[in-house]
N, CA and C of each residue as an Amber inpcrd file, in Angstrom:
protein
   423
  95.8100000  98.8460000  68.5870000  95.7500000  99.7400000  69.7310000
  95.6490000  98.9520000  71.0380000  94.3270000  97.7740000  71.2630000
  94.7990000  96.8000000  72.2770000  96.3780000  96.6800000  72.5170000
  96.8680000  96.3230000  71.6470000  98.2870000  95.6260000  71.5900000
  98.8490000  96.3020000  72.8400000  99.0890000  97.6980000  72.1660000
  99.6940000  98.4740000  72.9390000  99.4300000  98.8810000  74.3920000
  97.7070000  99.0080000  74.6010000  97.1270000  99.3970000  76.0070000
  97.7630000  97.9380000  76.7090000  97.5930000  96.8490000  76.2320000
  97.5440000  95.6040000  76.8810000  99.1820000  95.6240000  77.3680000
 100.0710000  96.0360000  76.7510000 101.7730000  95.7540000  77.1500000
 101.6900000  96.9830000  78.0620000 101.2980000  97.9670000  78.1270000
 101.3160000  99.1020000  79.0850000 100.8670000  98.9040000  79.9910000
  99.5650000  98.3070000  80.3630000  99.0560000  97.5790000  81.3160000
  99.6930000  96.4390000  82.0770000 100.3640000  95.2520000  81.4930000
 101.6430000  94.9530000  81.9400000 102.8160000  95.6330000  82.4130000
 103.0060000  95.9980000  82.0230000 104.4060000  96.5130000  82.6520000
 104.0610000  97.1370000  83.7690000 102.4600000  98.1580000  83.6460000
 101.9290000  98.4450000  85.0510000 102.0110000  97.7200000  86.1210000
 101.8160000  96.8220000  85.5110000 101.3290000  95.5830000  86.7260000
 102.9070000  94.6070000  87.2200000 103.4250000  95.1990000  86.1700000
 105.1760000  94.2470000  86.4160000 105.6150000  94.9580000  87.6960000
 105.3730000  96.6620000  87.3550000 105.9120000  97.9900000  88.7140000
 105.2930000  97.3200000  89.5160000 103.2840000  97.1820000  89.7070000
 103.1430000  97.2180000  91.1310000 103.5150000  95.8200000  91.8750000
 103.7620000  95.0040000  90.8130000 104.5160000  93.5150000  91.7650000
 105.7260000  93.6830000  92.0220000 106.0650000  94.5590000  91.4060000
 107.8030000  94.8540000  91.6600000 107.7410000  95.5980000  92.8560000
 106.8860000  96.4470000  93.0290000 107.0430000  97.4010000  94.3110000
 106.6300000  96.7110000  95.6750000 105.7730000  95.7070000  95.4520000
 105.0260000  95.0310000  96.5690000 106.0270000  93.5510000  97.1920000
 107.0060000  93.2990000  95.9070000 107.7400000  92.2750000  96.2660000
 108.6910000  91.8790000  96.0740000 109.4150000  93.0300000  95.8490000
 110.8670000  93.5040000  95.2770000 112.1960000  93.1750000  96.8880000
 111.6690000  93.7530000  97.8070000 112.2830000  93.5650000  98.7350000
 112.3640000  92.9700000  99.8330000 111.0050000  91.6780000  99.4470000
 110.8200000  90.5470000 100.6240000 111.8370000  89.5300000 100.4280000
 112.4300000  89.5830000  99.1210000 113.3190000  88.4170000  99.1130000
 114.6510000  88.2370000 100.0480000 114.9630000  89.6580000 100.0020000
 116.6680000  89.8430000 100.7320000 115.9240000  90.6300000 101.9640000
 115.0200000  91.0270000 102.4610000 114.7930000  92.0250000 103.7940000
 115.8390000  91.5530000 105.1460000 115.8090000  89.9580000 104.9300000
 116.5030000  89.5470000 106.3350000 118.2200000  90.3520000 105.7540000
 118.6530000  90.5690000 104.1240000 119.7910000  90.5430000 104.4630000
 120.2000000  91.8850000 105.0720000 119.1460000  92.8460000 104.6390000
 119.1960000  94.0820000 105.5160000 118.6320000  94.3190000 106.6620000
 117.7300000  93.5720000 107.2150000 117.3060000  93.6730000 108.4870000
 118.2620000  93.3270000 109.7820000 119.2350000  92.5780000 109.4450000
 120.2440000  91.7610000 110.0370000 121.6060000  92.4310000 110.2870000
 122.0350000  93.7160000 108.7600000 122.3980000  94.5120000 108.8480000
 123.8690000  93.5850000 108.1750000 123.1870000  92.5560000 107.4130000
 124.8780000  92.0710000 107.1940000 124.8050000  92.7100000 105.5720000
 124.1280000  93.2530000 104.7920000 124.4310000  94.4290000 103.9940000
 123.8120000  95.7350000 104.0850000 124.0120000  96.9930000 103.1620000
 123.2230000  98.0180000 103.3660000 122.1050000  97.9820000 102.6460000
 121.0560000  98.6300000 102.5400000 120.2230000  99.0250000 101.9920000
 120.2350000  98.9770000 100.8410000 121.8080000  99.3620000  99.8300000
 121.8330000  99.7090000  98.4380000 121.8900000  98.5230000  97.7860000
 122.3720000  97.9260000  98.9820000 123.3620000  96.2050000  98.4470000
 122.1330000  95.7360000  98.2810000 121.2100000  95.2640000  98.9840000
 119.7520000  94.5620000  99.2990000 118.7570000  94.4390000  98.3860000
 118.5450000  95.9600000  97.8480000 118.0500000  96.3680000  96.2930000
 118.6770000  96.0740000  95.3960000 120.1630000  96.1270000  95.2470000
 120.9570000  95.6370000  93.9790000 120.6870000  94.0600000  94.0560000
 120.4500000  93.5570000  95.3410000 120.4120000  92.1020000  95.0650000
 118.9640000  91.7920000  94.6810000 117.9190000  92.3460000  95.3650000
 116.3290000  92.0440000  95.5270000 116.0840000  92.1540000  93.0300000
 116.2420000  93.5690000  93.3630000 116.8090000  93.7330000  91.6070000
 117.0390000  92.9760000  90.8840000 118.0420000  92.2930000  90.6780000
 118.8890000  91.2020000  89.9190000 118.5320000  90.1530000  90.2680000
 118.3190000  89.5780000  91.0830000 117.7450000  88.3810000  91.2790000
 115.6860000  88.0720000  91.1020000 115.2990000  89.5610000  90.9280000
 113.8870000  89.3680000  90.2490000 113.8070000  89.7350000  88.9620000
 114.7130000  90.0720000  88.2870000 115.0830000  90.3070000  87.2730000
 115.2500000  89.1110000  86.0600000 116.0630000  88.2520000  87.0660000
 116.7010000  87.0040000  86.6920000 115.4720000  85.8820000  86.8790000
 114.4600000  86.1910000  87.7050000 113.3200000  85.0730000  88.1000000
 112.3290000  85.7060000  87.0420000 112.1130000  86.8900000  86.7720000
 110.9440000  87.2850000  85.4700000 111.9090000  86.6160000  83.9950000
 112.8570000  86.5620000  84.1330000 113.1610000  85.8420000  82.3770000
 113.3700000  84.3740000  82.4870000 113.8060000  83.5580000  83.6320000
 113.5680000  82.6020000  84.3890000 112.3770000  81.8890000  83.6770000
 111.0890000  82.6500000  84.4460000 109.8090000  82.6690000  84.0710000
 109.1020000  82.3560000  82.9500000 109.9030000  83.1370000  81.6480000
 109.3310000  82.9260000  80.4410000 109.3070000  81.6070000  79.9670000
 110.1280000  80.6330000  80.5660000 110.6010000  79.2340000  79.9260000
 109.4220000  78.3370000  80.9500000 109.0100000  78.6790000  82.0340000
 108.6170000  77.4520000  83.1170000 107.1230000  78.0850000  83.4630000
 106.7410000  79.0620000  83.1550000 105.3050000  79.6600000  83.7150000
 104.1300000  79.5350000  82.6620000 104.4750000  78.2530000  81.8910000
 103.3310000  78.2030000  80.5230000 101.8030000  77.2800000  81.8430000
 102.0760000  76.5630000  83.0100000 100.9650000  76.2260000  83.5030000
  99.9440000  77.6620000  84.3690000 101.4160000  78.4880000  85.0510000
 100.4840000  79.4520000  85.6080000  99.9060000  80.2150000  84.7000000
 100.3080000  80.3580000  83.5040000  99.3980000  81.7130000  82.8170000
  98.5090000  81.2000000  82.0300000  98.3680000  79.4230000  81.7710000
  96.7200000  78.4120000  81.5690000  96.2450000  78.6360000  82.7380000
  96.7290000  78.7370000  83.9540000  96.0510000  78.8220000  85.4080000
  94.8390000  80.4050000  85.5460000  95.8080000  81.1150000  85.1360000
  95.1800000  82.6330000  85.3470000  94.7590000  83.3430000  83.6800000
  94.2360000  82.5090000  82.6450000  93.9410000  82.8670000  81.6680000
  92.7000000  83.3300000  81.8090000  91.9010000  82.8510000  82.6070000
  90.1660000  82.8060000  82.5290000  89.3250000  81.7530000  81.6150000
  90.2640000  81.1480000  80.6130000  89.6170000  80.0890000  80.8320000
  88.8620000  79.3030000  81.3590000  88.0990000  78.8650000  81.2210000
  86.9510000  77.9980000  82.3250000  86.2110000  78.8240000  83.2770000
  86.4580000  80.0400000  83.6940000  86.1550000  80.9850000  84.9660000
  84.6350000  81.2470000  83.3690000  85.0930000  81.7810000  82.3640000
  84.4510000  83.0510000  81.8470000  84.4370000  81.7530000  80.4870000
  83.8030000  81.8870000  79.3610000  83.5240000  81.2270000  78.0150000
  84.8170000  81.8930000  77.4100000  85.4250000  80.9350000  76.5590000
  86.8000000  81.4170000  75.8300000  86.4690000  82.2730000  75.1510000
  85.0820000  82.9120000  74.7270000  85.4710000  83.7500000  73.4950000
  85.5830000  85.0900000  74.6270000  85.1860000  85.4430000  75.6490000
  85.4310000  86.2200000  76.4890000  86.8710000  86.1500000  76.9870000
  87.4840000  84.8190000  77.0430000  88.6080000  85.0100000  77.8600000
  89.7400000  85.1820000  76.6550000  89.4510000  85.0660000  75.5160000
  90.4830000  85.3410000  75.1360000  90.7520000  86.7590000  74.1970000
  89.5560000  87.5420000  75.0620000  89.0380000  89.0050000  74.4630000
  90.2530000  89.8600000  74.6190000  90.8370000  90.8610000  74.0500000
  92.0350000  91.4790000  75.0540000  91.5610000  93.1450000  75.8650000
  90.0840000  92.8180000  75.0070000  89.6810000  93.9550000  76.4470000
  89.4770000  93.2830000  78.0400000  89.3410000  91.7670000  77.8080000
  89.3320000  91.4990000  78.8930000  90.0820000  90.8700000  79.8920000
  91.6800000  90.9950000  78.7070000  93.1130000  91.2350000  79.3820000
  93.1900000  91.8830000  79.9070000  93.1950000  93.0530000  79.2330000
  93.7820000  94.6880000  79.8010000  92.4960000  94.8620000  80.7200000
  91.2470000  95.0960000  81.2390000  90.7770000  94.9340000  82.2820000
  91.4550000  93.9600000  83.6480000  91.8900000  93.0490000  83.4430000
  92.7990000  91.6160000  84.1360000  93.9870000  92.7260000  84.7050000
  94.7950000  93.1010000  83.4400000  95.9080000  93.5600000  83.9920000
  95.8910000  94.9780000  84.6950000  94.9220000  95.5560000  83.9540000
  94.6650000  97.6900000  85.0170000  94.3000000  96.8710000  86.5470000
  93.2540000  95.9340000  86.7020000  92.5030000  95.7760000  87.8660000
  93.5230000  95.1320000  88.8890000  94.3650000  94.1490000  88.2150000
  95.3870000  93.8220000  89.7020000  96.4150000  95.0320000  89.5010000
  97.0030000  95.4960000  88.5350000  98.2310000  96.5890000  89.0560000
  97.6810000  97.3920000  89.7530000  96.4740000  98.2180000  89.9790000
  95.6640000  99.3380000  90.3700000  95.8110000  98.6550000  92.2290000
  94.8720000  97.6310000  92.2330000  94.8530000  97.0360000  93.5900000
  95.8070000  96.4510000  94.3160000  97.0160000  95.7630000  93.8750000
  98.5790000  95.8120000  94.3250000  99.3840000  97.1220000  94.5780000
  99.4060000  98.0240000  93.5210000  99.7830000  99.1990000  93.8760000
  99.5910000  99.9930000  95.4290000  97.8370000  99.8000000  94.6750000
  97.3760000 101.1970000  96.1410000  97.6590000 100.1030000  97.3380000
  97.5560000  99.2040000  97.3240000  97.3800000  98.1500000  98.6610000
  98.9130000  98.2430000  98.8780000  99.6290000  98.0830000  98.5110000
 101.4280000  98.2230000  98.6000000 101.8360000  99.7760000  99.6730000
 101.0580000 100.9890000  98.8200000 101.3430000 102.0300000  99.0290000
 100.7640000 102.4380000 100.2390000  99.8230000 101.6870000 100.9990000
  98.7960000 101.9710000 101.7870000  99.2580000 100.6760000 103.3200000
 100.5030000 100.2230000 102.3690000 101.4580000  99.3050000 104.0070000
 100.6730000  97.7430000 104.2300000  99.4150000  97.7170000 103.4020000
  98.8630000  96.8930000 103.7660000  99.6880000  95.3460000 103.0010000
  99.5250000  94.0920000 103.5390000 100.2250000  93.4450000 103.0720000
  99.4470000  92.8690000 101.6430000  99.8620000  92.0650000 100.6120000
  99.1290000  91.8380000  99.3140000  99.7380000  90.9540000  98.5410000
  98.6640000  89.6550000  98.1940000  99.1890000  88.5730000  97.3260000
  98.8420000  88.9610000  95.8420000  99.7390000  89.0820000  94.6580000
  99.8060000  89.1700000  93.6250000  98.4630000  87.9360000  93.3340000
  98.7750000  86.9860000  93.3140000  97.6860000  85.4710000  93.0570000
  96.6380000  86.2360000  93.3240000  96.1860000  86.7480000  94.4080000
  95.1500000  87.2770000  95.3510000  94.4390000  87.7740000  94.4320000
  95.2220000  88.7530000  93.7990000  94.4840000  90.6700000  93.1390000
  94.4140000  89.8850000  91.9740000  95.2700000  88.9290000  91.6540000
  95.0760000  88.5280000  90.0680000  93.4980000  87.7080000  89.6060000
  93.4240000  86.5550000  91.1470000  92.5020000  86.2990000  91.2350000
  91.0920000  86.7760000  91.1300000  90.8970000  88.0240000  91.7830000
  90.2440000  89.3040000  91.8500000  89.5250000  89.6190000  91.3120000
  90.9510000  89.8780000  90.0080000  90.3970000  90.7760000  89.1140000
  89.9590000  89.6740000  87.9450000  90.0350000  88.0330000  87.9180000
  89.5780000  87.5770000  87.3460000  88.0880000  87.7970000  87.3910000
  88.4770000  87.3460000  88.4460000  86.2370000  87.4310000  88.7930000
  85.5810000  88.4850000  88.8410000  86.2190000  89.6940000  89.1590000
  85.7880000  90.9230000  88.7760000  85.6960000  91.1030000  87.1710000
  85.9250000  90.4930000  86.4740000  85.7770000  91.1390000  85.1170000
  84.7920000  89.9220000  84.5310000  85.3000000  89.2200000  85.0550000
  83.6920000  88.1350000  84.9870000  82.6010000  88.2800000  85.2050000
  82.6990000  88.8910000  85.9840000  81.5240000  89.4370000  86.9330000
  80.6390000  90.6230000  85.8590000  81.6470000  91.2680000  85.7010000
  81.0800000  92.3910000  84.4900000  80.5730000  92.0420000  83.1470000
  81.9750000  91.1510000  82.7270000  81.2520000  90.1200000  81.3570000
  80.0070000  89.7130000  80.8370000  79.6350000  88.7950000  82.4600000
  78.9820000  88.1270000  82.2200000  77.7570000  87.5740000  83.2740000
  78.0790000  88.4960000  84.6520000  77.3010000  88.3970000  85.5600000
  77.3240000  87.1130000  86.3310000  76.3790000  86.6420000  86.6720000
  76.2380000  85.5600000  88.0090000  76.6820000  84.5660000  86.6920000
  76.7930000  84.3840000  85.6380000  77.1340000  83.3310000  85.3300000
  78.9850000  82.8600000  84.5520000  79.4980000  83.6050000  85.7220000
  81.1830000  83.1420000  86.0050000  81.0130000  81.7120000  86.8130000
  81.8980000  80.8980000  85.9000000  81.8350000  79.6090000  86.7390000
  82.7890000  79.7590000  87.8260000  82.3670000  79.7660000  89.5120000
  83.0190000  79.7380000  90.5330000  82.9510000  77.9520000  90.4630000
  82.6960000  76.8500000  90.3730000  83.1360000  75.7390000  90.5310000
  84.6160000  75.6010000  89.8760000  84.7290000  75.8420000  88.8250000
  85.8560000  76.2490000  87.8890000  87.0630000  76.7110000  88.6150000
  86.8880000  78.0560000  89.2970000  87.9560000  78.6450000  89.8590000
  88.0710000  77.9560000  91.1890000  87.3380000  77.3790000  92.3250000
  87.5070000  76.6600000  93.3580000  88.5510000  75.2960000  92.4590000
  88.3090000  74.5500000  91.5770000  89.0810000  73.3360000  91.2840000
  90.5650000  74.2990000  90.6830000  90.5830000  75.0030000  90.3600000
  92.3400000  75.7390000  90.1190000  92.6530000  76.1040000  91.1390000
  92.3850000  77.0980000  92.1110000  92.5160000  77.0600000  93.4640000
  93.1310000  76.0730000  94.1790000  92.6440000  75.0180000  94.0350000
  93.0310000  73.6560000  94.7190000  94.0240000  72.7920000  94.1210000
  93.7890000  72.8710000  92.6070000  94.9390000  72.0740000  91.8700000
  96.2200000  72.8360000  92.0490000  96.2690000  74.2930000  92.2050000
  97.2950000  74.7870000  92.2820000  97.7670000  74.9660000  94.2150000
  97.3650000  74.4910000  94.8170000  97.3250000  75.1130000  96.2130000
  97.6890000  76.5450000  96.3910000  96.6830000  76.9800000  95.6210000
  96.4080000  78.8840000  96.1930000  95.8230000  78.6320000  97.5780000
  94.5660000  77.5710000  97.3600000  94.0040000  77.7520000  98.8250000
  93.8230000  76.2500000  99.8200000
């Protein structure tokens, strides 16, 4: 039953990154007016389309990056209630933040909702030294 909440929860979270960053890639080509609107989406589309399967071959460091590993004790991080918490908590907060005009880093909410569920886990004792050295190894910040 995880299985299933956990891929539903993804794909949630695939929409609200899709909705939040679907059309920053090509905006200049419609802002500029050298295509229409339909063209812009057919391109923004296909070309994030092509970067999520892209992805599957080259993103084995970011998803050791954003596992929780080290943030939370592995037997927590590799809980899948405390996936699917990971994944409801950033699609939920990308979404409404998308829908609400405000601007929003995927990393950001993902980040977030790491420590937010850490936080719940396991209270004051989420290692923030942990997440400051990924932070930095990765230049999030």
């Amino acid at each position: 039953m995880y299985l299933i909440l956990l891929f539903l929860a993804t794909l949630f979270l695939s929409y609200s990154n899709g909705a939040n960053d679907n059309l920053k890639g090509v905006a200049t080509l419609f802002g500029s007016q050298t295509t229409s609107y339909k063209t812009a989406i057919s391109w923004a589309t296909a070309t994030t389309f092509a970067g999520s399967i892209f992805s599957i071959f080259v993103a084995t460091t970011l998803v050791k990056s954003f596992s929780g590993k080290g943030l939370v004790p592995d037997a927590i991080a590799n809980a899948p209630d405390f996936h699917l918490a990971v994944a409801l908590a950033t699609g939920i907060t990308v979404i409404l933040v998308s829908q609400t005009g405000f601007p929003i880093s995927t990393t950001h909410g993902l980040t977030g909702a790491l420590v937010g569920a850490g936080l719940v886990a396991i209270g004051s004792s989420v290692n923030f030294a942990a997440l400051q050295n990924s932070l930095f190894k990765q230049n999030i910040i």
